[in-house]
Structure formats: structure tokens, C-alpha cells
C-alpha angles and dihedrals in degrees: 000000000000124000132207105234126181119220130153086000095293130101130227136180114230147191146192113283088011116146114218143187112216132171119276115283138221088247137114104213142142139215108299094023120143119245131185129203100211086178102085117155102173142019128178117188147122091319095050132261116319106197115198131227081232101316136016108243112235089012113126136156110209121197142174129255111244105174146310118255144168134259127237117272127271126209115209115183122176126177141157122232124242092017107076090240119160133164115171115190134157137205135211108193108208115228139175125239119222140191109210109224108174141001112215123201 
């Protein structure tokens, strides 16, 4: 069984026991805190694929809270020809990394 969950504007498929990296939530919890992804807009199993408009009612995934953790870096460079112009800057984006621990028609 996998769902199609929305978080932080992105999807993601997910399964049980999957360990994910969303965008940060509005949520102050610590390591070991329940989460639940209410925006769940598919979900295939045993009684067939249920498909959301946009999203399946009473459907939720709920997941753990492992840790909190850091992106990659990102390099942003900018410059202007001819003007010796030159701004160098970077970006680590913070995430929270979840467990999925069950997926609830």
C-alpha cells in the first residue's frame, strides 16, 4: 500500500516504514512527536486505487518525527558583464525528517 501526500508544496509517495525529508512545519515537536499529513491525494492498496479531488476525505498518513536536519547547500552566484560585478551567496534550506508509520483510509 503507498499514498500521495502533499507537504511544503511538494508530493511525495510514501510507504509504510518510509523516511522522508519535508519541508519545515508549523509544528513544535520534538524527537519522537506524532505528525499527520491530512493532505492525502492518492492512495493504491488492497481495495484498489482511490484518486482525490483533490484530496480523499478521512484519509491521513501519520508519521514520527525523527530529527531535524539540514539541506544540501546551495550556491547561488550572480554577476553583470562588462562591470565587474560580482555577489556570491548560499542557501541551506531546514527540513524535518519523518518515519511513516501508517497510512488511514
Amino acid at each position: 500500500m503507498f499514498a500521495v501526500i502533499e507537504t511544503g508544496g511538494k508530493q511525495y509517495r510514501v510507504e509504510k516504514g518510509d523516511v522522508l525529508d519535508v519541508e519545515l512545519l508549523p509544528i513544535a515537536a520534538e524527537a519522537g512527536g506524532k505528525i499527520a499529513f491530512e493532505r492525502v491525494l492518492m492512495v493504491f492498496g488492497e481495495g484498489g486505487t482511490r484518486v482525490g479531488n483533490p484530496v480523499i476525505p478521512g484519509a491521513r498518513v501519520e508519521a514520527t518525527l525523527v530529527d531535524a536536519v539540514r539541506g544540501p547547500k546551495v550556491r547561488i552566484l550572480k554577476h553583470k558583464r562588462r562591470k565587474n560585478e560580482r555577489r556570491r551567496a548560499g542557501h541551506r534550506q531546514d527540513l524535518l525528517r519523518v518515519r511513516v508509520e501508517s497510512i488511514v483510509v
